[in-house]
C-alpha positions in Angstrom: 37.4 -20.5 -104.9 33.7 -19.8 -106.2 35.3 -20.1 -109.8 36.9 -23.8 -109.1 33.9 -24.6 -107.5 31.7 -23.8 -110.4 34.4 -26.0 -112.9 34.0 -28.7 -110.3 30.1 -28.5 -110.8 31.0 -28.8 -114.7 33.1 -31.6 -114.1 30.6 -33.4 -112.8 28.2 -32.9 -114.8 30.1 -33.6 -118.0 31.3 -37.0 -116.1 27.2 -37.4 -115.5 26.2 -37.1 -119.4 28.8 -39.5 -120.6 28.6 -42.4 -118.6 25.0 -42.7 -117.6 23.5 -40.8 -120.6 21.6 -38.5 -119.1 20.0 -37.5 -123.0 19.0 -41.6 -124.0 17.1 -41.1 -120.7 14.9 -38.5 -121.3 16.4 -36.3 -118.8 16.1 -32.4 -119.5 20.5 -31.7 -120.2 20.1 -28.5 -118.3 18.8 -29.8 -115.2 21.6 -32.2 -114.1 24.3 -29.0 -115.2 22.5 -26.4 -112.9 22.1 -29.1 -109.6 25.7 -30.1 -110.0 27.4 -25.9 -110.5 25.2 -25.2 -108.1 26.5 -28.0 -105.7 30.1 -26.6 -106.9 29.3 -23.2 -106.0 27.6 -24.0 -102.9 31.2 -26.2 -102.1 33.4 -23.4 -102.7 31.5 -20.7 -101.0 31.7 -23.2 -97.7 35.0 -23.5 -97.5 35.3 -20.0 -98.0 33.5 -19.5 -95.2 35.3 -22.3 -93.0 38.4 -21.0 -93.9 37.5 -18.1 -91.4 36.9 -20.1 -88.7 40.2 -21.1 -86.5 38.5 -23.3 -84.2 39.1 -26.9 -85.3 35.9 -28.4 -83.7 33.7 -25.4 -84.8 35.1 -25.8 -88.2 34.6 -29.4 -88.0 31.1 -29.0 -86.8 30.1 -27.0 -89.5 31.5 -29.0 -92.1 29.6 -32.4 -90.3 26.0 -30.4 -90.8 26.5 -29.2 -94.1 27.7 -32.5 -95.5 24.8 -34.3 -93.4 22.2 -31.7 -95.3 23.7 -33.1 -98.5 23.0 -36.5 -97.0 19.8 -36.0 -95.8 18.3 -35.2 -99.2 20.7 -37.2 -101.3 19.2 -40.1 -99.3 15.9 -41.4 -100.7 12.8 -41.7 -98.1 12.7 -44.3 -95.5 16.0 -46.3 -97.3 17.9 -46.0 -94.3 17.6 -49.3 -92.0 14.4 -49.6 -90.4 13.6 -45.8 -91.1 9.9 -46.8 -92.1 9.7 -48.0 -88.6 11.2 -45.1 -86.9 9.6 -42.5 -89.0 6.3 -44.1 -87.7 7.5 -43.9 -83.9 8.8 -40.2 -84.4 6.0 -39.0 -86.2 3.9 -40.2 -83.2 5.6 -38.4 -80.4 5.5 -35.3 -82.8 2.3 -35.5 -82.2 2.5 -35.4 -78.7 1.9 -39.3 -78.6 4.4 -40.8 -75.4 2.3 -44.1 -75.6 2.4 -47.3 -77.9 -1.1 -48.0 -79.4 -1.2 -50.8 -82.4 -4.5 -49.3 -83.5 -3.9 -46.1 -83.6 -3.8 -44.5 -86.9 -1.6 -42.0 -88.9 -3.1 -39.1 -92.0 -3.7 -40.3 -95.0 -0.4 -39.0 -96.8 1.7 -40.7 -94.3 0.1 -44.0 -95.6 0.4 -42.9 -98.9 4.4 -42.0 -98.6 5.1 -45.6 -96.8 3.5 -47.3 -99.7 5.3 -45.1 -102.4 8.5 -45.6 -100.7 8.7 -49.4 -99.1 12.0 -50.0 -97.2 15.1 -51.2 -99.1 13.6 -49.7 -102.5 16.1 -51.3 -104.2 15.2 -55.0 -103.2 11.4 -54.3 -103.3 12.1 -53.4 -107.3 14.8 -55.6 -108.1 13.8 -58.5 -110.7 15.8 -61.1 -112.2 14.8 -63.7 -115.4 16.2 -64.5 -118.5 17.1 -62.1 -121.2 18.6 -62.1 -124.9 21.9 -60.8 -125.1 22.3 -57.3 -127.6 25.7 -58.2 -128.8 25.8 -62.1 -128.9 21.7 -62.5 -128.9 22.0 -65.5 -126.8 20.0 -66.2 -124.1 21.4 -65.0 -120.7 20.5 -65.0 -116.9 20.0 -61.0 -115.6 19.9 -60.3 -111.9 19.0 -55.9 -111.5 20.3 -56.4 -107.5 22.3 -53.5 -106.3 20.8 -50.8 -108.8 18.0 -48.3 -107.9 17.7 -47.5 -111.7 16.4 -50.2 -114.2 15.6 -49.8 -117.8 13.9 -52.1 -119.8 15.5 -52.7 -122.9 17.1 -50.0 -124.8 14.7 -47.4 -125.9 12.5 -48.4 -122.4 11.1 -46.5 -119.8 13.6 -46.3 -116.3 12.2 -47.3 -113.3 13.4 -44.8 -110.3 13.2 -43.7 -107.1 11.8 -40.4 -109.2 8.4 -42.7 -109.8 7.9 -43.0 -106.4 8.3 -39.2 -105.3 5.7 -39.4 -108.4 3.4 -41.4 -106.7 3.7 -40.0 -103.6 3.4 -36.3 -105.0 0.2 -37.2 -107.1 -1.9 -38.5 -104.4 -4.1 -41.2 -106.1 -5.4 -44.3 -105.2 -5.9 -45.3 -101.6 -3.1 -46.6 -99.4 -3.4 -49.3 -97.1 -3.7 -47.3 -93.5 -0.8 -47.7 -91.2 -0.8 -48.1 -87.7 1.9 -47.8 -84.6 4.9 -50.0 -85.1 6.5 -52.2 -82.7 8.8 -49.7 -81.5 8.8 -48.8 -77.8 11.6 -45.6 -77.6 11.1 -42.4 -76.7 14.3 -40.6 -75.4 16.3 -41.3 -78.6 13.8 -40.3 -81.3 12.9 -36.9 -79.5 15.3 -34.5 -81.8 13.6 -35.9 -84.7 10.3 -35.6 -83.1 10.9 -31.5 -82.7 11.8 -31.0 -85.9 8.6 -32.6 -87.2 6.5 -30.8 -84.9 8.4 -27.5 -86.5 7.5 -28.7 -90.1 3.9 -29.5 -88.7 3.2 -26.2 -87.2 4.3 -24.6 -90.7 1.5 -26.8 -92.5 4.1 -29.5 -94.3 2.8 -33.3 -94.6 4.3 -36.5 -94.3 7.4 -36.1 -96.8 7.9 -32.7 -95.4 8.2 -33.8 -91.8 10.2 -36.8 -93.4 12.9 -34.3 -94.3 12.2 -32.0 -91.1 12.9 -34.8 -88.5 16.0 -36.4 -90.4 17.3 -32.2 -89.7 16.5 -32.4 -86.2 18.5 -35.3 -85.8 21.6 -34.5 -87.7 21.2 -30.9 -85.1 21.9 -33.7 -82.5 24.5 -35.5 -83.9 26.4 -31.9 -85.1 26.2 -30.9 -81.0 27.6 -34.3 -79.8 30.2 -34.4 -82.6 31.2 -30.6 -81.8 31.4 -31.8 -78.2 34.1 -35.0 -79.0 35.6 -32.5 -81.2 36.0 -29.6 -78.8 36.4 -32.2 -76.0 39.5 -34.5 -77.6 42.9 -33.2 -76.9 44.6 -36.4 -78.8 44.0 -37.8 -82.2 41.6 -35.0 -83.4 41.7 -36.2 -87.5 41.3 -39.2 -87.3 37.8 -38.2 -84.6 37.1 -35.6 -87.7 37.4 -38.4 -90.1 35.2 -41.2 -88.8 32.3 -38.2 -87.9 32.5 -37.9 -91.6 32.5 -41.2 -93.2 29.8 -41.3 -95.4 28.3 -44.1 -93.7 28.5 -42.2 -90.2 26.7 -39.1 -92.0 24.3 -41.1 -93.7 22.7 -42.4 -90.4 23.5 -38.5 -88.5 21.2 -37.4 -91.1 18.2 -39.8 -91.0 15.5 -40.9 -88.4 17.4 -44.0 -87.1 18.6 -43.6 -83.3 21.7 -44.7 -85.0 22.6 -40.3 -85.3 22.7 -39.7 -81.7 24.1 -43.1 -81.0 27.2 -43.1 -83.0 27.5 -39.2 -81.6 27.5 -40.6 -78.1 30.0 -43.2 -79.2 32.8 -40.9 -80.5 32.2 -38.2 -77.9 32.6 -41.0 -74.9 36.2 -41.9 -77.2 37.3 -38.6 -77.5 37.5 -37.7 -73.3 39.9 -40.9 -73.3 41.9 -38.8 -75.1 42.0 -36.3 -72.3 45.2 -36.6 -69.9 43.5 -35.9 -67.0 39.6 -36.6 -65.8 37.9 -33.5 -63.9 34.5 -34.0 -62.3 33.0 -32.6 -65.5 34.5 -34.7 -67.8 33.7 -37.7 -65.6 29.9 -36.7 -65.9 29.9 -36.0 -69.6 30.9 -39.2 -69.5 28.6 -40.8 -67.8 25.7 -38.8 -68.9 26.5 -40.4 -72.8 27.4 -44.1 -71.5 23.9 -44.2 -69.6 22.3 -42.2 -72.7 23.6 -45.1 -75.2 22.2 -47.6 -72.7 19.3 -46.2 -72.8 19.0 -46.5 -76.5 20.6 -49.6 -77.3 20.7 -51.7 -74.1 23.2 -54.3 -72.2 25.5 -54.6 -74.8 26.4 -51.1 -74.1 27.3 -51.7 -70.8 30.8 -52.6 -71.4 31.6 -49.1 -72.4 31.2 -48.4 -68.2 34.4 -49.9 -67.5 36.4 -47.5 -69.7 36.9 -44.9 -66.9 38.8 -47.3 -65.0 41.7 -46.8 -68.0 42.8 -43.3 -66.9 45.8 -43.8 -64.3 45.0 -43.0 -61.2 47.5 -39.7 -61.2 45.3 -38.5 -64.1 42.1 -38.5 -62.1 41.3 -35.3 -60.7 37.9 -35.8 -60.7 35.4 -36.2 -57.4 35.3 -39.5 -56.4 37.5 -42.2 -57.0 37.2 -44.3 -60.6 35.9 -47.4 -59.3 32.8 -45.4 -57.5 32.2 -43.6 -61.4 32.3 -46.7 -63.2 29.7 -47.9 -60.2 27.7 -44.7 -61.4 27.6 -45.4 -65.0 27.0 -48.8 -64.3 23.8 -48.6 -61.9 22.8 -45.4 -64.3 22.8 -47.6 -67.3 20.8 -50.5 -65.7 18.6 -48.1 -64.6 17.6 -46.5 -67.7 17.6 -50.3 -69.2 14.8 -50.9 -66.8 13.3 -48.1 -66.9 12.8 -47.9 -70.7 11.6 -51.9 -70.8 9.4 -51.6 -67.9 7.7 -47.9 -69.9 7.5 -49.7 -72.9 5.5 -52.8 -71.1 3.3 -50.7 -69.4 2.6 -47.7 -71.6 1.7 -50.5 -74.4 -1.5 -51.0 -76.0 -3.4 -53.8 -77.7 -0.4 -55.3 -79.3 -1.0 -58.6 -78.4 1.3 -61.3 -78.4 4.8 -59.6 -80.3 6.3 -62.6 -82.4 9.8 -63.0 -82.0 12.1 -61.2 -84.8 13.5 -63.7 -87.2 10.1 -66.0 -86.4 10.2 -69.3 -84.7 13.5 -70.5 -85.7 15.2 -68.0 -83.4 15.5 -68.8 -79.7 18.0 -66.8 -77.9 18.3 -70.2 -75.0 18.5 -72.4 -77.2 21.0 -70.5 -79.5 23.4 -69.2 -76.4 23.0 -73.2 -75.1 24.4 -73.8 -78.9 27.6 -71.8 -78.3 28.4 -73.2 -74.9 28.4 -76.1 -76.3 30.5 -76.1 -79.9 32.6 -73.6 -78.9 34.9 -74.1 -82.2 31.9 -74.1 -84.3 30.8 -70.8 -83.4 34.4 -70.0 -83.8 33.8 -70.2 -86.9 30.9 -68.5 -87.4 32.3 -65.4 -86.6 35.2 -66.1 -89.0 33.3 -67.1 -91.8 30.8 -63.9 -91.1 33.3 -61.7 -91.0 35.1 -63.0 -94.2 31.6 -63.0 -96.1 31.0 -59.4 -95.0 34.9 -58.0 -95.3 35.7 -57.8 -92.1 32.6 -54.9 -92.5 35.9 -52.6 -93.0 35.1 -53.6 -96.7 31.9 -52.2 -96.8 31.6 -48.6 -95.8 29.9 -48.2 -99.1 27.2 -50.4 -98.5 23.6 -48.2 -98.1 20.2 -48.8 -98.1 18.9 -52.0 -96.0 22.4 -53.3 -97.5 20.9 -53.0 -100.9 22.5 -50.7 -102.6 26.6 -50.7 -102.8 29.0 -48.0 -103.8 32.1 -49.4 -105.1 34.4 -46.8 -105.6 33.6 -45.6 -101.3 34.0 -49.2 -100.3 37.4 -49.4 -102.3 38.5 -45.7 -100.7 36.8 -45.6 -97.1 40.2 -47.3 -95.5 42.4 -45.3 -97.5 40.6 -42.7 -96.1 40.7 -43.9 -92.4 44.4 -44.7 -93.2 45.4 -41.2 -94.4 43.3 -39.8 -90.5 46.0 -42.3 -89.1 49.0 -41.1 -90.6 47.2 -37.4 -89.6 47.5 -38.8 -85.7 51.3 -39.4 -85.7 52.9 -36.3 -84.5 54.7 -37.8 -80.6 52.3 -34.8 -79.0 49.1 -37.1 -80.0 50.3 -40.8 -78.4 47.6 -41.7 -75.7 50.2 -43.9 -74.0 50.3 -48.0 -73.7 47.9 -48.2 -71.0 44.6 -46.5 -72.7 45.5 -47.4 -76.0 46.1 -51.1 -74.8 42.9 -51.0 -72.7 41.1 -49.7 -75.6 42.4 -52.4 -78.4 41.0 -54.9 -75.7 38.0 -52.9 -75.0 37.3 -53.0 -79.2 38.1 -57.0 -79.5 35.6 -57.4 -76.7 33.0 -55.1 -78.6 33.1 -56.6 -81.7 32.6 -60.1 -80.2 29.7 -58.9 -78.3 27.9 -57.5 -81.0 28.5 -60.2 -82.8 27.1 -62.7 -80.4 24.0 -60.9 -79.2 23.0 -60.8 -82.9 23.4 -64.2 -83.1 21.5 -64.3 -80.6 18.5 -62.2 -80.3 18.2 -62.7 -84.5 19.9 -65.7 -86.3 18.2 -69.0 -86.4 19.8 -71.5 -84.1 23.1 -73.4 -85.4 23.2 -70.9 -88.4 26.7 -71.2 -90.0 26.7 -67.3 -90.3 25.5 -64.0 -88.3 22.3 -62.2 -89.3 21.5 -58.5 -89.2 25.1 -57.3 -88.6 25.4 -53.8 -90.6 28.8 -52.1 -91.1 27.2 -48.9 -89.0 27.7 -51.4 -85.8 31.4 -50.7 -85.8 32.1 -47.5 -87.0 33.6 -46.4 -83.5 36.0 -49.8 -83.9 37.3 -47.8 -86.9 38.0 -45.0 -85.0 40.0 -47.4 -83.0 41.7 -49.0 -85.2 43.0 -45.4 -86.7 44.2 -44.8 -83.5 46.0 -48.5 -83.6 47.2 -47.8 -86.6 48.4 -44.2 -85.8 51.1 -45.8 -82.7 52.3 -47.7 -84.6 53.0 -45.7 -87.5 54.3 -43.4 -85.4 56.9 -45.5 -84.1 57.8 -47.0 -87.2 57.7 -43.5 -89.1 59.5 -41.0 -87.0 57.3 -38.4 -88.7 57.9 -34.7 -88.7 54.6 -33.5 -88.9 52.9 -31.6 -86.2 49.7 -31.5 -84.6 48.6 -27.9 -85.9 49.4 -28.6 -90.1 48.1 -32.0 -89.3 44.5 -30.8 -88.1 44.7 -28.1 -91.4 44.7 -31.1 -93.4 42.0 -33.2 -91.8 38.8 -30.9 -92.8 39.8 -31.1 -96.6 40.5 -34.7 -96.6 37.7 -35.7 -94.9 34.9 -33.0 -95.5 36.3 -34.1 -99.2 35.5 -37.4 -98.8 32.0 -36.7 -97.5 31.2 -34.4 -100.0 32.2 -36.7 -102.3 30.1 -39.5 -100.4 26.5 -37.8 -101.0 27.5 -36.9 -104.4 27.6 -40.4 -104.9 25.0 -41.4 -102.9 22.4 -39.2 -105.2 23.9 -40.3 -108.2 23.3 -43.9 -107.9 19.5 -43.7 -106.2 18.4 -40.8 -108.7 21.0 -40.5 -112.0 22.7 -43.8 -112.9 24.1 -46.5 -113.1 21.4 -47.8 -114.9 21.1 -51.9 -115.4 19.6 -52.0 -118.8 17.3 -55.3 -119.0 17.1 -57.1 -122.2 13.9 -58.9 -122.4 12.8 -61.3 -125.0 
């Protein structure tokens, strides 16, 4: 296994060399080589190890943290959405700081990294003009969108996410300082807030506790993950599966409150998989609906209703479904209020806080908009979610949606199709009622995220949704697998069974993730290259 592991790290660096040139670059031939054997190596001494483990959700857990660690550093600083803000907030409360101050002041090298890595890197140094082409040498538009590595003109210097660690690394000139953002969250940012205290108590700066808080929260998302996994008696691949899409490991392993989030999400799906509800489960339950409230308010609160799907033979649990749902409900309001009214009060000389998306936006207005021309907003969503591929077609799409990855947009629904056809053994149906309950429960989801970001951030009477990321419905994948997997199923008569089935999951989709960050640090630190032909 070492042996093939090592060939793969060939592989891949051979494939390296001949497409993006490493040599024409400048790039030392030895270094990519030793990274990428070593990365083989490191691969096939994993599974080695895995393959001692029997435990399905252990084995799964272990394979979620040590692709997220891939992810984590494979992932430039601050390019995940909003990460300059939330590295701000969690670097606060790392310093024991559980109120909101707008003058209040960070070290110098924490200024110094936001200014050598601004969010979406690959926007900030994207250009676009009018070039000669080499082969025709006619004039010809150039637009360097969508690549972190720009060259100008064939023997020029590359412009990469490499300069900026330069930058950063060097320590000259003086940054602008930074102060507190307009961020008022604590409870969700606290596992990234320990492991920055950690890196801090061992002397590390800002980049340091960068990489030291992005850990602490893919810890987080690991435990919840292990817990959906240990927890789901149904469907167990295609739960493996969506924990590993890149795009779900991507935000596990950065600052965003996205990691624990997303964990929350597929651990709340994975006891609907449970035939019957004990008092235990019923509070795990709850404890992650009013958690996910907490972090990402009333939108959330449709996920309290989803107790109310187990049949009423199935609930074994103290307390009657109605009075749970009750629970999660007034839990989840509670926390609402209780993290708006903390933020109000524990908030300091911010002033008046324009609205996001500036004056254009006006959630009254806007909601007054839909009520009105309810075929028009129809179409809204439609045309947003043809713009966007239904957001299915773009699981490849990183960065502040600035840089895309083809080849895992193309392959993410294979992928989630192959964790479907995993789920079709008769022992892993979840019946009409939940799975009907659930298709409903996802149609109403997608609609309300939808809506409340036209709400709360598109200008009124837009003819398309802003802010909508493909991270938003990563748990209406999971879903959709599980559509997919009934019906299959029936149409199928498979003869595979839930045991080989689960033996294939981890390589298929610990595969797939591995492949992911590979990917990932290829295109932000090796190639593709646009090459810019100036005049």
């Amino acid at each position: 296994m070492l042996a093939v592991g090592a060939l793969l790290g060939v592989v891949f660096s051979y494939y390296w060399r001949v497409f993006y040139g490493l040599d024409a670059r400048g790039i030392p031939p030895l270094w990519p080589t030793l990274l990428c054997v070593a990365l083989g190596v490191g691969t096939g001494a994993a599974v080695l190890a895995l393959r001692r483990v029997k435990d399905f959700a252990a084995r799964g857990a272990a394979c979620i943290l040590l692709c997220g660690i891939l992810f984590a550093f494979a992932n430039p600083p601050l390019q995940t959405p909003d990460e300059s803000e939330h590295y701000l907030r969690t670097y606060a409360i790392s310093m024991g700081r559980f109120d909101f101050d707008a003058q209040r002041g960070y070290p110098e090298d924490v200024s110094r990294l936001l200014q050598a890595f601004p969010g979406a890197w690959v926007n900030a140094h994207t250009s676009a003009g009018v070039g000669i082409d080499p082969d025709t040498k006619e004039e010809q538009p150039y637009n360097t969108a969508g690549y972190a590595l720009k060259q100008y003109g064939k023997d020029g210097t590359v412009q990469s996410v490499a300069d900026s660690f330069a930058q950063y690394l060097a320590g000259e000139g003086d940054a602008d300082p930074v102060t507190e953002p307009i961020s008022f969250l604590i409870l969700p940012f606290l596992p990234g807030a320990l492991g920055m205290a950690v890196a801090r108590l061992l002397g590390l700066g800002a980049l340091g506790c960068l990489y030291a808080g992005r850990l602490g929260n893919l810890v987080a998302y690991t435990l919840l993950c292990w817990l959906g996994l240990r927890y789901a008696q149904k469907a167990r691949p295609a739960f493996l599966c969506v924990m590993l899409l890149p795009m779900s490991l991507y935000m596990g392993a950065s600052l965003s409150y996205d990691a624990t989030l997303l964990a929350c999400y597929y651990l709340m799906l994975a006891l609907l998989t449970r035939p019957r509800w004990t008092t235990s489960t019923a509070a795990l339950y709850a404890a992650a609906c009013i958690f996910a409230n907490g972090t990402k308010p009333y939108l959330n609160l449709l996920w309290v209703v989803l107790p109310l799907l187990v049949a009423r033979r199935d609930w074994k649990a103290k307390g009657n479904r109605l009075a749970w749902a009750g629970l999660c409900a007034a839990g989840s309001l509670a926390i609402t209020l209780l993290v708006e009214n903390y933020g109000v009060l524990m908030r300091h000389n911010y002033g008046t806080i324009a609205r996001q998306g500036g004056s254009a936006v006006n959630g009254g207005e806007q909601l007054a908009f839909i009520l009105s021309n309810p075929l028009r907003y129809l179409a809204v969503l439609l045309g947003t979610l043809y713009e966007n591929d239904g957001f299915l077609g773009q699981l490849g799409l990183f960065g502040w949606k600035d840089l895309p990855i083809a080849f895992l947009s193309l392959t993410g629904p294979l992928v989630l199709l192959g964790a479907a056809l995993l789920c079709t053994p008769p022992t892993e149906a979840l019946g009409r009622r939940r799975l009907g309950g659930l298709g409903v429960f996802a149609a109403l989801y997608s609609i309300g995220a939808m809506t409340a970001m036209y709400i709360t951030y598109t200008p009124v009477g837009m003819v398309r949704i802003v802010g909508l990321q493909t991270r938003y419905f990563l748990p209406l994948w999971l879903l959709l697998a599980l559509g997919v997997a009934a019906l299959a199923r029936r149409a199928l008569a498979p003869r595979l069974t839930a045991a080989k089935a689960e033996k294939l999951a981890l390589p298929l989709c610990g595969g797939y993730a591995l492949v992911g960050a590979v990917l990932l640090f290829q295109h932000y630190f090796i190639g593709p290259v646009y090459t810019v032909y100036l005049k």
